[in-house]
Each structure stands twice: as C-alpha cells, then as structure tokens.
Residue frames as qw, qx, qy, qz and C-alpha x, y, z in Angstrom:
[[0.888, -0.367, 0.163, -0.223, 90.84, 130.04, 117.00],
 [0.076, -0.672, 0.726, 0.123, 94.03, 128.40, 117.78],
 [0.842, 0.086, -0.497, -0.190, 94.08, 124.69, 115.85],
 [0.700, -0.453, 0.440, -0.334, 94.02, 121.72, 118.04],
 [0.432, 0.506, -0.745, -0.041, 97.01, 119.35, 117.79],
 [0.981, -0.150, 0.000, -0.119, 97.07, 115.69, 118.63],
 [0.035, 0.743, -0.650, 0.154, 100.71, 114.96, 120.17],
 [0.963, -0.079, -0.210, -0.146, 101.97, 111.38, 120.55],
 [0.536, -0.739, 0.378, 0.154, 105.53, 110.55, 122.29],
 [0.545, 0.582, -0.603, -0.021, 106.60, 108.50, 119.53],
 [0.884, -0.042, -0.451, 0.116, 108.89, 105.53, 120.68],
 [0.604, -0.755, 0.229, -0.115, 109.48, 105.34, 124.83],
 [0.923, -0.177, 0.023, 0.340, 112.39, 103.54, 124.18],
 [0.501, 0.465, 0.117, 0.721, 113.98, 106.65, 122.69],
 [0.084, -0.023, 0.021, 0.996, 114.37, 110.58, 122.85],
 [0.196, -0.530, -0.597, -0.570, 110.19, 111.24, 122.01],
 [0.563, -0.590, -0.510, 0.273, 109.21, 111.44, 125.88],
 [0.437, -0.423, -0.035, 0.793, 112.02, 114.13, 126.56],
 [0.146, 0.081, 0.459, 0.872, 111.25, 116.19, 123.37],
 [0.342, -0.694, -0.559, -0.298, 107.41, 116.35, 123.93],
 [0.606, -0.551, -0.350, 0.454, 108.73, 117.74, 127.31],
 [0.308, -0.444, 0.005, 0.842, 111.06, 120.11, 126.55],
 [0.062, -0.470, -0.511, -0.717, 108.13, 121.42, 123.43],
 [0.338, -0.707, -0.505, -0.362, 105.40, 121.83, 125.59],
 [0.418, -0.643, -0.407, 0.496, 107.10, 123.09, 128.69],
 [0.306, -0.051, 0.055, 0.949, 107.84, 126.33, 126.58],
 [0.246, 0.607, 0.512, -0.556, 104.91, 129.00, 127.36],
 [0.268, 0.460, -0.419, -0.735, 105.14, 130.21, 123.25],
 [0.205, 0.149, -0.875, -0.413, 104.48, 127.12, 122.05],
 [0.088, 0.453, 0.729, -0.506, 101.42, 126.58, 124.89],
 [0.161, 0.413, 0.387, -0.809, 100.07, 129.69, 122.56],
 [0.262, 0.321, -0.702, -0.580, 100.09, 128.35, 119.44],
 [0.559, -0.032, -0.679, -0.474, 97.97, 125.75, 119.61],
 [0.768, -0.348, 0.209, -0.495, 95.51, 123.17, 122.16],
 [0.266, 0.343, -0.900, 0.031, 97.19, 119.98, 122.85],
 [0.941, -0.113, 0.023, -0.319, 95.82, 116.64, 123.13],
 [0.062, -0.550, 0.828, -0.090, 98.40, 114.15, 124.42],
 [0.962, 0.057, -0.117, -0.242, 97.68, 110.76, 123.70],
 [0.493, 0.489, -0.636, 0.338, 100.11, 108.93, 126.07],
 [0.626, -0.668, -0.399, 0.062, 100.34, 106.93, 129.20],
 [0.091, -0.953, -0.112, -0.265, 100.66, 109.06, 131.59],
 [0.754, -0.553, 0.207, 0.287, 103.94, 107.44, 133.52],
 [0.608, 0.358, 0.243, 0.666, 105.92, 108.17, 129.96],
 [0.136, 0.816, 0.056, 0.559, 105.03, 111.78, 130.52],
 [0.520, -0.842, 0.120, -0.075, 106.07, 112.41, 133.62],
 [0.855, 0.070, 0.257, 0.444, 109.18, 109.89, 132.45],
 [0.462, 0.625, 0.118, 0.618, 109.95, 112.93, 129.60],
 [0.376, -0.907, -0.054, -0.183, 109.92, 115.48, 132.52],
 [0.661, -0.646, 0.307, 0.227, 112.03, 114.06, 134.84],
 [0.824, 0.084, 0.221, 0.515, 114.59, 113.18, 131.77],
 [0.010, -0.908, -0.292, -0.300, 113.69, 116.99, 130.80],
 [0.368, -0.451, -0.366, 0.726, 114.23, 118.70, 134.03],
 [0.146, 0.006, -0.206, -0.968, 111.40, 120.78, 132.57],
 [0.202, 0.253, 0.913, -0.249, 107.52, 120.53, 133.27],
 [0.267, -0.180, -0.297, -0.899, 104.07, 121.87, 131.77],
 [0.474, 0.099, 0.564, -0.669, 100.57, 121.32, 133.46],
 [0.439, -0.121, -0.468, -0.758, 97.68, 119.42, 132.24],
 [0.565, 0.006, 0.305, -0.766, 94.42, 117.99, 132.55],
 [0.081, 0.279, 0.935, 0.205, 93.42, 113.72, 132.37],
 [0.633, 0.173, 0.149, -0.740, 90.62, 113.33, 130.62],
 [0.046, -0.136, -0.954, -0.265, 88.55, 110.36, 129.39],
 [0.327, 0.632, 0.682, -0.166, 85.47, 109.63, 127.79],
 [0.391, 0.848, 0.151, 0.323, 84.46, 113.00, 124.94],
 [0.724, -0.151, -0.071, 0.670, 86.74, 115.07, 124.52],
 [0.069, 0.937, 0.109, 0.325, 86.13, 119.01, 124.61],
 [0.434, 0.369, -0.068, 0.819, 89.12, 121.65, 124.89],
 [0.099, -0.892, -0.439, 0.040, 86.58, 124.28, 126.01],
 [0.066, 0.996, 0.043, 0.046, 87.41, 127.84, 126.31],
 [0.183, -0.836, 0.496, 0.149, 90.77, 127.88, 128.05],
 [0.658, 0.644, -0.390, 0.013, 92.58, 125.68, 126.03],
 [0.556, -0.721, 0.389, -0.144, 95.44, 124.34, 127.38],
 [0.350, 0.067, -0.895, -0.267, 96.99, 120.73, 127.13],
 [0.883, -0.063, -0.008, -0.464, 95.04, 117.57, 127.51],
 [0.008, -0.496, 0.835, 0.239, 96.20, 114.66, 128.54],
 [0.862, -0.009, -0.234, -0.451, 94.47, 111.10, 127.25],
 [0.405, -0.495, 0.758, -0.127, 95.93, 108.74, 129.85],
 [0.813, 0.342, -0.451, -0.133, 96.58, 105.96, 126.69],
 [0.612, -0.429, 0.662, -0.050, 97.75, 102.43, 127.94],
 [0.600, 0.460, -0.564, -0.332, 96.86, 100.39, 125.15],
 [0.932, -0.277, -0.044, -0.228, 97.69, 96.93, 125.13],
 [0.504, 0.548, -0.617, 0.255, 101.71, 97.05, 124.90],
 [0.847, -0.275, -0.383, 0.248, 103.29, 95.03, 127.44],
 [0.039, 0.906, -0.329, 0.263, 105.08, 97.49, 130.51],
 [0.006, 0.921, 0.037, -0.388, 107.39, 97.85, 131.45],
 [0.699, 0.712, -0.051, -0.046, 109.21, 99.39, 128.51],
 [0.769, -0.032, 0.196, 0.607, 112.77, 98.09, 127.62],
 [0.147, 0.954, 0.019, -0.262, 114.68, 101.44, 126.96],
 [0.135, -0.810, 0.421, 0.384, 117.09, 102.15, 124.48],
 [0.258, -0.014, 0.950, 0.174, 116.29, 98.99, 122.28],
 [0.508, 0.007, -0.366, -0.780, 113.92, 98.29, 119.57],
 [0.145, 0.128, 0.967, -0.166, 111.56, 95.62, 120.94],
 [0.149, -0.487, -0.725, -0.463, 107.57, 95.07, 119.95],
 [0.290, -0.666, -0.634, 0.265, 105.87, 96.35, 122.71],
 [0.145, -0.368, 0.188, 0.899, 107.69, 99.96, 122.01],
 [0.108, 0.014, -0.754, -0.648, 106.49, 99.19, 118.35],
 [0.181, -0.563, -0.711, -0.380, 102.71, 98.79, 119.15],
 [0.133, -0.751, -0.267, 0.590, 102.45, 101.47, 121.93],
 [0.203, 0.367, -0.137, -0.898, 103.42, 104.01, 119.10],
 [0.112, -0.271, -0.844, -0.449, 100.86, 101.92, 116.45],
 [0.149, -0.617, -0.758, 0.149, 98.15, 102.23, 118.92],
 [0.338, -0.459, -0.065, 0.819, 98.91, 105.85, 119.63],
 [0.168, -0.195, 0.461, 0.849, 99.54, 106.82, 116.61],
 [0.174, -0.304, -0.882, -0.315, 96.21, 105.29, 115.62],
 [0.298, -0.647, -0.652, 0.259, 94.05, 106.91, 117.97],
 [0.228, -0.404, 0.153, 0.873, 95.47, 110.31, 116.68],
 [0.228, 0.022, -0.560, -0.796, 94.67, 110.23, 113.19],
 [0.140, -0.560, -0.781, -0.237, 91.00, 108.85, 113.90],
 [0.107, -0.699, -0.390, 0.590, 90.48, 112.23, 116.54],
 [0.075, 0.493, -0.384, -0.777, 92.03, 114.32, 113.99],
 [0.059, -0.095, -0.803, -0.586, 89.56, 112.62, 111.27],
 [0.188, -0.706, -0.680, 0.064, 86.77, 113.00, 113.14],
 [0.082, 0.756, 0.230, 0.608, 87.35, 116.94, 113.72],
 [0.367, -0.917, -0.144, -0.062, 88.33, 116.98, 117.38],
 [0.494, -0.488, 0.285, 0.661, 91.81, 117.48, 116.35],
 [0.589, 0.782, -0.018, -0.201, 93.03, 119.42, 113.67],
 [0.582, 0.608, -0.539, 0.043, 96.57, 117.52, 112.92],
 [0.876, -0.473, 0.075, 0.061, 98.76, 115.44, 114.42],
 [0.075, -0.830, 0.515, -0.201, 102.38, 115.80, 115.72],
 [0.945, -0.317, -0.053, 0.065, 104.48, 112.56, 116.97],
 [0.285, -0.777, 0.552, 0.105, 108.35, 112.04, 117.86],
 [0.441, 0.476, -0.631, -0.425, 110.51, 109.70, 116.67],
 [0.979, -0.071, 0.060, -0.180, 109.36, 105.82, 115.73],
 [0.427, -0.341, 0.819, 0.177, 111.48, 103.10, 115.46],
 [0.771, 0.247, -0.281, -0.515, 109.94, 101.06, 112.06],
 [0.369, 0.115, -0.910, 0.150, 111.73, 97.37, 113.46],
 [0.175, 0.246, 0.713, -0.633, 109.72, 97.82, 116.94],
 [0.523, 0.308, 0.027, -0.794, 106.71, 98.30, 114.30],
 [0.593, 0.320, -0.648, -0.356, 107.08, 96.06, 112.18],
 [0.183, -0.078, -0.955, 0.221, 107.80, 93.20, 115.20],
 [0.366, 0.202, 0.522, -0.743, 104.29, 95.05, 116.30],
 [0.382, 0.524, 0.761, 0.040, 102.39, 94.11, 112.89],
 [0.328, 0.700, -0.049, -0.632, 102.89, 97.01, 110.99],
 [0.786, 0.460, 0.413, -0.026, 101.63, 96.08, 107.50],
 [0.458, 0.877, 0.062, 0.134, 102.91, 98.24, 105.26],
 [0.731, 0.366, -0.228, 0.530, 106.98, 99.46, 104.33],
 [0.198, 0.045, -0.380, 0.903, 106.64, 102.61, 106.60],
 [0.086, -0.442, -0.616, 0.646, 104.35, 104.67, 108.47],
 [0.095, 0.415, -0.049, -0.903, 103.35, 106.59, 105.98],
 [0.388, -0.016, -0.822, -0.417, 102.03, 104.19, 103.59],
 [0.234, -0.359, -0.901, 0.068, 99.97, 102.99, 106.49],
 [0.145, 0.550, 0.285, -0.772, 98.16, 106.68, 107.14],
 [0.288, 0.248, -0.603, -0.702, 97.69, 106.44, 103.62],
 [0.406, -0.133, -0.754, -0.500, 95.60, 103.34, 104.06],
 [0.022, -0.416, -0.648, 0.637, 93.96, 104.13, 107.62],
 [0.058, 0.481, 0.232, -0.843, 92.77, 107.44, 105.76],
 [0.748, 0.375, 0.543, 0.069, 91.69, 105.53, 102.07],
 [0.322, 0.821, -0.059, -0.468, 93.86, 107.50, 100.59],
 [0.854, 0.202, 0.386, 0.283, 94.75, 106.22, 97.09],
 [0.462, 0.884, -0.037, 0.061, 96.34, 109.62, 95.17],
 [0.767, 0.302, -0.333, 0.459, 99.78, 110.38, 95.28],
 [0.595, -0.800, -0.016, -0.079, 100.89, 110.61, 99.01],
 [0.801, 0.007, -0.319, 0.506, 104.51, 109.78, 100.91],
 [0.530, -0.554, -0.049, 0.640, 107.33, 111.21, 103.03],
 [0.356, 0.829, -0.030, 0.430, 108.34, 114.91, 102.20],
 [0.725, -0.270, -0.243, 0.586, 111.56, 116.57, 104.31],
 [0.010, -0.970, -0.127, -0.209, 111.30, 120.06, 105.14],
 [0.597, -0.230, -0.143, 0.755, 114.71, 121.97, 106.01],
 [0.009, -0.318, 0.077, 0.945, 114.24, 125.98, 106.38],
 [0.382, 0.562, -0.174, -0.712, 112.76, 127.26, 103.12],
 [0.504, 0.297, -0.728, -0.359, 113.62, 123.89, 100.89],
 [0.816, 0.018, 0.343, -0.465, 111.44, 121.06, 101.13],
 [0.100, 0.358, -0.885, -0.281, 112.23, 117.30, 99.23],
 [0.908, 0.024, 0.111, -0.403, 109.74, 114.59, 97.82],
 [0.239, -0.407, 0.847, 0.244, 111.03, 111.32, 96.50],
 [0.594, 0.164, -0.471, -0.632, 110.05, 108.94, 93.96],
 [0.753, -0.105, -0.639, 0.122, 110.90, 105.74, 95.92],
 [0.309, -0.809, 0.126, -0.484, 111.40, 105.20, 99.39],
 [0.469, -0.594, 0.633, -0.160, 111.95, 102.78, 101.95],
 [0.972, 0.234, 0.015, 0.020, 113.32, 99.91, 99.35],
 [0.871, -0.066, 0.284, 0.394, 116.16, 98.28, 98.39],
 [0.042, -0.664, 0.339, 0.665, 118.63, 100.12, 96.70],
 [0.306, -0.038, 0.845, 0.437, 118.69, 97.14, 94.08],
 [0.297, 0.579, 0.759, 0.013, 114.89, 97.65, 93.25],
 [0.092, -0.641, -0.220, 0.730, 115.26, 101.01, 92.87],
 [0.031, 0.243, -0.561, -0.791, 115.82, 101.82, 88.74],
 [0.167, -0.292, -0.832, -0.441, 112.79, 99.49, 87.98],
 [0.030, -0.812, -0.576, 0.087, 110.27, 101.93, 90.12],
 [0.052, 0.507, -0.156, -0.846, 111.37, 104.85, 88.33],
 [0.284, 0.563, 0.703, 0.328, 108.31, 105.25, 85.92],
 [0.010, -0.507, -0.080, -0.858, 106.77, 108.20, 84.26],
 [0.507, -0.682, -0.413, -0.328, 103.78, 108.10, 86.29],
 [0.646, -0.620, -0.331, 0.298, 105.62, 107.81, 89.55],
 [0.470, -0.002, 0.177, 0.865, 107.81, 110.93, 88.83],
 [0.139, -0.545, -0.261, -0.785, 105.05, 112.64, 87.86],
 [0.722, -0.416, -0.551, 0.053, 103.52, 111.57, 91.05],
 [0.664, -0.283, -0.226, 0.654, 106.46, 112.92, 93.20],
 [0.132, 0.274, 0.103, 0.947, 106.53, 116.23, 91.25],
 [0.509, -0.561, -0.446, -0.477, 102.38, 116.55, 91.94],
 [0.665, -0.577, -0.419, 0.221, 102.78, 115.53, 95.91],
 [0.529, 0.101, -0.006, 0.842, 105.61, 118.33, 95.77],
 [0.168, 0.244, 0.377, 0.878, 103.50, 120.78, 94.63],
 [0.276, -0.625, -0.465, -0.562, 100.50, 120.32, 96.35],
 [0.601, -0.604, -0.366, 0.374, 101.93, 119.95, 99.90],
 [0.374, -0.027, -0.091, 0.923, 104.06, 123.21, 99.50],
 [0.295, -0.464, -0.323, -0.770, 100.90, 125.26, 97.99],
 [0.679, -0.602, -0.385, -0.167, 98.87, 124.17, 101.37],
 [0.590, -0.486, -0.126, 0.632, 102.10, 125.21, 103.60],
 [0.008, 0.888, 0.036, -0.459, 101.65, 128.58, 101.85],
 [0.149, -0.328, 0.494, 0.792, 104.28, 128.86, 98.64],
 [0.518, 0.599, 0.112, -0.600, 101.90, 130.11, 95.87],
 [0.824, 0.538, -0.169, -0.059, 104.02, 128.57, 92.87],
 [0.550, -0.640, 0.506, 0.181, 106.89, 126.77, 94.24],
 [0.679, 0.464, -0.511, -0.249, 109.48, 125.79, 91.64],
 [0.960, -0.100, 0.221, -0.137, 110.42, 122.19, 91.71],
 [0.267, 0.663, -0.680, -0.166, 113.94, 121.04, 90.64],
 [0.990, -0.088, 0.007, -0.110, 114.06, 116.92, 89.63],
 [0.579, -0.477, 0.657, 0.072, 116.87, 114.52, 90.06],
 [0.704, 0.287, -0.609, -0.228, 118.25, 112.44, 87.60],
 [0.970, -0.235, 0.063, -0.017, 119.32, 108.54, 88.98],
 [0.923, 0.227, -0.002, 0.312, 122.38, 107.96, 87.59],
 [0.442, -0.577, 0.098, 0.680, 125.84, 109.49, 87.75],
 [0.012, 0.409, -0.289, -0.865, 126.53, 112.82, 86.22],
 [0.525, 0.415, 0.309, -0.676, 122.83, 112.42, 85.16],
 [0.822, 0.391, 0.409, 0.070, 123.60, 109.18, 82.97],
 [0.075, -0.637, 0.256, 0.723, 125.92, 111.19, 80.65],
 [0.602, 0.380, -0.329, -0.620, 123.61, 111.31, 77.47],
 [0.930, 0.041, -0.109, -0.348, 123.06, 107.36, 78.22],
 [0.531, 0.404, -0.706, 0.236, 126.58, 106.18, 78.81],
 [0.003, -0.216, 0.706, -0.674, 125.76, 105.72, 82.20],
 [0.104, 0.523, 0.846, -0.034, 122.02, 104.21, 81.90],
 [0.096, -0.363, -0.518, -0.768, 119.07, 105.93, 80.14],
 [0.031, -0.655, -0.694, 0.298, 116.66, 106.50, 82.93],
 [0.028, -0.572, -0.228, 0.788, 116.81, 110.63, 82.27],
 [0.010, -0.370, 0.412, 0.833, 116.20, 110.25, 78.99],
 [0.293, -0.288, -0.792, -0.452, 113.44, 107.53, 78.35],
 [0.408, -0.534, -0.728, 0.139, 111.88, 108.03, 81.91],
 [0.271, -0.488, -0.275, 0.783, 112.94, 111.14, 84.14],
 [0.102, 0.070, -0.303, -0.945, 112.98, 114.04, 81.16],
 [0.323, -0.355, -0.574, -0.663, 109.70, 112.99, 79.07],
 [0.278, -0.804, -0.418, 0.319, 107.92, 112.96, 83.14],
 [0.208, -0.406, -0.144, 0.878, 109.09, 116.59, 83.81],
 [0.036, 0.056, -0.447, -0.892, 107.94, 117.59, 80.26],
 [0.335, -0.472, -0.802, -0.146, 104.47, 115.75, 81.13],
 [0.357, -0.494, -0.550, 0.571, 104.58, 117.51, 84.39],
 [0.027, 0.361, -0.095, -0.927, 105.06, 121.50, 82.68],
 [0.138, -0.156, -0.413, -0.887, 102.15, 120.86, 80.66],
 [0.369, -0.631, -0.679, -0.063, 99.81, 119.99, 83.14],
 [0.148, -0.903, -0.060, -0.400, 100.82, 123.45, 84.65],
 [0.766, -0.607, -0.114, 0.177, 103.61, 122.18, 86.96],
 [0.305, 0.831, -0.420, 0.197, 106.43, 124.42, 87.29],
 [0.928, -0.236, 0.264, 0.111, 109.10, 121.62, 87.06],
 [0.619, 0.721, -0.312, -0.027, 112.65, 121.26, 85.82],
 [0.305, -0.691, 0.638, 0.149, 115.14, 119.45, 84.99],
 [0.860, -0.342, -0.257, 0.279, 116.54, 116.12, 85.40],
 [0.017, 0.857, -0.481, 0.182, 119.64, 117.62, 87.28],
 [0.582, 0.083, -0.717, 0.375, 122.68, 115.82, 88.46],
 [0.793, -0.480, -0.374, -0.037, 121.77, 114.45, 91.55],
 [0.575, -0.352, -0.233, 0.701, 125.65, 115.43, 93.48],
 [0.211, 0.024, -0.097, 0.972, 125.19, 119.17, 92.54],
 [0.258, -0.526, -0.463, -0.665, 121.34, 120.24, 92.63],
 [0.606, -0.689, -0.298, 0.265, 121.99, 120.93, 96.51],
 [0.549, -0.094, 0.118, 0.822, 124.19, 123.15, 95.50],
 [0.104, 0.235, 0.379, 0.889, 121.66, 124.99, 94.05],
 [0.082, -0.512, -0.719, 0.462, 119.14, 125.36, 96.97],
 [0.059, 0.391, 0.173, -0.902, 118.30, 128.91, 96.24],
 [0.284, 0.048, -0.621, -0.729, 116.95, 128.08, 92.70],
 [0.549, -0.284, -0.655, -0.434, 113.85, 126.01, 94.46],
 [0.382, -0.390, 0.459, -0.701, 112.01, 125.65, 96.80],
 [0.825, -0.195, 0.506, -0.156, 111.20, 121.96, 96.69],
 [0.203, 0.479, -0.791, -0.321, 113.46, 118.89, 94.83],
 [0.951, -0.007, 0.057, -0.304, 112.18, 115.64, 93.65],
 [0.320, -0.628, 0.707, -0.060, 114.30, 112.81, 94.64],
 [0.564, 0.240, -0.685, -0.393, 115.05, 109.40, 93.27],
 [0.746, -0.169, -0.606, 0.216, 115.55, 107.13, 96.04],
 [0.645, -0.556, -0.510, 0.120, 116.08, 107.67, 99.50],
 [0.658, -0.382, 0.061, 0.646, 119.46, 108.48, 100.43],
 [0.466, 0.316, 0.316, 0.763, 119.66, 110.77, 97.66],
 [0.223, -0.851, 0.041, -0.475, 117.92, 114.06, 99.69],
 [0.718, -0.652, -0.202, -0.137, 118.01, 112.40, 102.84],
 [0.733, -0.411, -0.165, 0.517, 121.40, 112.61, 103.36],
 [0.252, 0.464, 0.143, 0.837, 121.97, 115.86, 101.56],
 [0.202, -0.760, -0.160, -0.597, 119.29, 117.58, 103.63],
 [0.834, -0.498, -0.203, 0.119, 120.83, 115.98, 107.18],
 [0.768, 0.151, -0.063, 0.619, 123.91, 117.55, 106.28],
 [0.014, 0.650, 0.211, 0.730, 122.34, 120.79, 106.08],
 [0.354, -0.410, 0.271, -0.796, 120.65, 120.95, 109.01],
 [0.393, 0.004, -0.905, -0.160, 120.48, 118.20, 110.86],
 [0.208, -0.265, -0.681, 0.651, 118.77, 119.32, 113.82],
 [0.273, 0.285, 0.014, -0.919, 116.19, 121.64, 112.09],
 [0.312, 0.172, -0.509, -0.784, 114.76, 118.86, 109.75],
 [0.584, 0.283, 0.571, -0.503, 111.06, 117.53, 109.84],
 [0.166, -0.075, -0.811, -0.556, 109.23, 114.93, 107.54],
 [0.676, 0.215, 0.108, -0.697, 105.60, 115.87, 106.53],
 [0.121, 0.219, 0.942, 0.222, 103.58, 112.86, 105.18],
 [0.412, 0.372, -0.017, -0.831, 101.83, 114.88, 102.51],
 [0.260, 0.037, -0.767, -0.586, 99.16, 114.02, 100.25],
 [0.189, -0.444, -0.810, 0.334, 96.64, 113.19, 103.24],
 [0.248, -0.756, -0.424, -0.432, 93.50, 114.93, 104.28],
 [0.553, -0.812, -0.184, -0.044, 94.97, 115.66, 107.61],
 [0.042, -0.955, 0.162, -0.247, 98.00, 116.99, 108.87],
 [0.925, -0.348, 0.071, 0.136, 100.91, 114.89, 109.90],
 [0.377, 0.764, -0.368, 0.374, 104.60, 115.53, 110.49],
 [0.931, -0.338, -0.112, 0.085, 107.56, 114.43, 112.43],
 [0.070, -0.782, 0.541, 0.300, 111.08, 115.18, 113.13],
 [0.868, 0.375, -0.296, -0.133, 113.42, 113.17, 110.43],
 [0.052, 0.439, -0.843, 0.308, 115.93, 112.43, 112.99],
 [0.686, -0.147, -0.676, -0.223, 115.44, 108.98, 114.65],
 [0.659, -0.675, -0.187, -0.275, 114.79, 108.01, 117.92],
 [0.340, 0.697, -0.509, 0.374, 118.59, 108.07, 119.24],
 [0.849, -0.484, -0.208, -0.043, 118.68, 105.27, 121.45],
 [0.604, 0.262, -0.427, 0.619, 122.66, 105.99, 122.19],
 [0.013, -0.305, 0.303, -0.903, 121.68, 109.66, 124.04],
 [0.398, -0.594, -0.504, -0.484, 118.06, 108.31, 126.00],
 [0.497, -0.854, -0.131, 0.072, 117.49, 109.70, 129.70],
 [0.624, -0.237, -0.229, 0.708, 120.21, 111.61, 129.46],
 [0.004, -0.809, -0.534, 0.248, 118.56, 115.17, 128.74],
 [0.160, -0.569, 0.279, 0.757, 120.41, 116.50, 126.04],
 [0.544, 0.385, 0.565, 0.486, 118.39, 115.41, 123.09],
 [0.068, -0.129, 0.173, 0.974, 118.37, 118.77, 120.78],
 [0.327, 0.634, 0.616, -0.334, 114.41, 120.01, 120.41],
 [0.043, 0.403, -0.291, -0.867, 115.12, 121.82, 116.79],
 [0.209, -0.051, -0.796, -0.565, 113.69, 119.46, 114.50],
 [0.036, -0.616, -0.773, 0.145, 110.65, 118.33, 116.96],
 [0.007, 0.501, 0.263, -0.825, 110.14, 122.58, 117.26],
 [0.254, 0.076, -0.659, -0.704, 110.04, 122.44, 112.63],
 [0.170, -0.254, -0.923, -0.233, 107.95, 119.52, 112.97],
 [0.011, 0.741, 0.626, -0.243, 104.99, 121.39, 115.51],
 [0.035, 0.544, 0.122, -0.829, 105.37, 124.49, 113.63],
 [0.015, 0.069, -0.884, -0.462, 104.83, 123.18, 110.54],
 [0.083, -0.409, -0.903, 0.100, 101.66, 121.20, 112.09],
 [0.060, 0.607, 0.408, -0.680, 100.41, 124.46, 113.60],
 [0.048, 0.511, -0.278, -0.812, 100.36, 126.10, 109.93],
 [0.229, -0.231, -0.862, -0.388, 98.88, 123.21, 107.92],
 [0.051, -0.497, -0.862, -0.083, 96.32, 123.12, 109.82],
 [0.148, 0.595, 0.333, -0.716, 95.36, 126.54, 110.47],
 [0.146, 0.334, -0.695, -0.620, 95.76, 126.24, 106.41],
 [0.057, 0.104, 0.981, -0.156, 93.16, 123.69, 106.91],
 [0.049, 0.409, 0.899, -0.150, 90.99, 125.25, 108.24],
 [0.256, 0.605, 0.054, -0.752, 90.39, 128.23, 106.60],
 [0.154, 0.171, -0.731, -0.642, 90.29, 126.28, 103.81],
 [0.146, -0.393, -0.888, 0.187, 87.00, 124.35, 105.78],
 [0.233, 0.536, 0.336, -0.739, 85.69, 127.60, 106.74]]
C-alpha cells in the first residue's frame, strides 16, 4: 500500500506554492504515494499558475478517506490568517497560515490518516510574529507530539546526513551547551534516524568546536573535557562513533561516514549547502512521525517568477515516502 503523505505549502509569501506544484504535477511522484494537501485552495492554484504546470484533485471536508484510487486530496484550509497574503515579505499572517497548517498535519498524521508529513519552506520571523513558542519548528513538533528524548533538525545531502548539538542560538551561547549528555544526545538522534531511513550501522564522525580541534587545549578544552570522553560514552553503549575531528576538514572526508555530528549550526550547514545546495533536505528526527523539509529557505528574491529549482523539495518527499513506508512495516 502506497503511504499517505500530508503536504503543506509552507510560506505563501515564498517559493512553497510553486514547488508543491511543480512535485505533484509529475505523474512518478503521483505513484509514490496519496496526497493530502492541507492548503487554501486559491494558494494552489496560485503555485500552478507561477508553475505553468498542473495536477488534478479532489476538495474534501469533513472525514477523510483516500479510498481505493488514491490520488491527491485537497483540504480547502483557510484558517484564521488574515488574506490577502503580502508576497515576498515576512509578515504574521504568512507565519500563522503555515502554524495552522502545519498543525493540522501532524495531528492527521498522529491520528493514522496520514502516514508523514512533507511541507516547503517556512519563514521562522513570520512565525514567531505568529506566536510560535519555541526557537524553531522543530522544537515545537517535539512538544505538539510530547516528545521529550533526544529529537532536532538533521540535513540529509545524497548518502551523508548531519545532526548537531546546538542549533538555532547565538553563536556566543554556544561553548556553554556543549555537554556530555547533549553530544551524546546528537550522536543517539544520528543513529537512530539513519537506522529507520534504512543504514543498518551507520558510522558517525563528531566535530570538535574549536580551531584545529583546540590543539591539545591551546585553543580551549572542549574536545578534551567534553567532546572526546562523550564519543567514548557513546562506543560503549554500542554506538559506532568517532572522533572529535577538526571541524574545517571532516567534510573532506565524506566517504568515511555516513552521518556527522555537528557543534553549532553553521558548522554542517554551510558545509553541506556548498555541496549540494539544491539537493538538501532537513528531517526533524527523533519523532514518532515523519517530518522533513527542504533546507533551503523560502527565497523571497525569486517568488512568482517560476524558476524556483524542485531538487531539494524532490529529497525532502522522497525521503518522507521511505520513512514512512519504514513506518509502517515497522506497525505491521
């Protein structure tokens, strides 16, 4: 049975509309999986025309049932944002149309009539002026879904995959949340989101913090009181971890892993953008359900002009489609 995906547009002020467009209007990607669209319905037709590409579907309201032929769905979502949308600007209303959305995803897809969920890109200002609680989106599926283990952004590129220990903070704050625990943490969220996307024993390569990995402390001590004695914590609970590496060459050494644990932000994220910037997708692993995104942002420079590039949104629903069929043979 093909898994049933919950698709959201992301932010209308952006590229999300057009990308959702030019996914679904391809008949391969129609076979992969049922779509539920959870979007008003003047944004889709919006992504079309920016598009100059279309795909059928079917409103529905009230239960929701797929039945036999599959297809898409669309849920004709207003919400309460204010139209019409400002475009190409972060503003609130943008910022609680995806909240609401986004929201109304992960409860189908927790309840069982989805099996993941898919979105384009957000804005996190237009969220935040909406009332998002929490630093990012991902932290706040974490507490929609009660989940309290270790959870966050991962960044898939090809074959090589990145967790982090920190995220969306300050650079300044950054040395004083490097702890064991959270290191271990990162390694663990590594490990289990790759195993569930199919690598049997992925190896893990860690980051040090510091330049040229602190050089034996001249350069601060994090790898040596904090980073090292995690990893060594990590290989005897069975995790095949290693390092600390330096942090400017352990991209260098892609082939040697298949996911890296990061310190801070910038420190994959711009390594793996370099790589491929148009191919890469962030999972938000550690959840019970399925969630992923491209990691590009919502490129308000290039909107209605119908050239945004559909690689990374194409990572991000293949991805989805594989977790959750991973799901659910893991349910059966």
């Amino acid at each position: 049975m093909k898994p049933r995906l919950a698709v959201v547009l992301g932010d209308p002020a952006g590229i999300g509309p057009e990308l959702v467009a030019k996914l679904l209007a391809k008949p391969e990607n129609r076979e992969k999986a049922d779509i539920l669209l959870i979007a008003d319905r003047d944004e889709v037709e919006e992504g079309m025309r920016i598009a100059g590409q279309r795909f059928s579907y079917e409103v529905v309201s009230g239960e929701i049932s797929f039945g036999s032929g599959g297809g898409i769905l669309l849920e004709d979502f207003t919400g309460s944002a204010k139209r019409p949308f400002q475009r190409a600007t972060s503003t609130e209303s943008c910022g609680r149309y995806c909240l609401e959305t986004l929201e109304r995803a992960v409860d189908l897809t927790r309840a069982g009539v989805t099996d993941g969920v898919l979105f384009t890109p957000l804005n996190k200002n237009s969220m935040h002026q909406a009332g998002l609680p929490h630093e990012d989106e991902s932290q706040w599926f974490a507490a929609m879904l009660g989940v309290t283990g270790p959870h966050g952004e991962l960044n898939a590129l090809d074959n090589l995959w990145t967790s982090r220990v920190t995220s969306h903070v300050a650079l300044k704050d950054v040395s004083g949340l490097i702890t064991e625990e959270r290191v271990i943490a990162g390694i663990e969220l590594a490990h289990k989101t790759l195993v569930t996307a199919g690598v049997a024993r992925p190896r893990i390569g860690v980051c040090g913090l510091n330049p040229h990995n602190g050089e034996n402390g001249s350069f601060g001590r994090e790898e040596i009181d904090v980073i090292g004695p995690a990893v060594e914590e990590a290989r005897s609970r069975g995790l095949p971890a290693s390092g600390p590496f330096p942090a400017d060459t352990i991209f260098l050494r892609v082939k040697d892993f298949d996911a890296i644990v990061t310190m801070y932000h910038d420190q994959g994220q711009i390594a793996m953008k370099l790589m491929g910037f148009s191919r890469g997708v962030t999972v938000h692993g550690g959840l019970p359900i399925p969630i992923a995104t491209p990691a590009h942002g919502t490129a308000f420079d290039i909107y209605g002009q119908g050239k945004a590039n559909l690689g990374a949104t194409q990572a991000a629903f293949d991805i989805v489609v594989a977790q959750s069929r991973s799901r659910n043979r893991i349910a059966a």
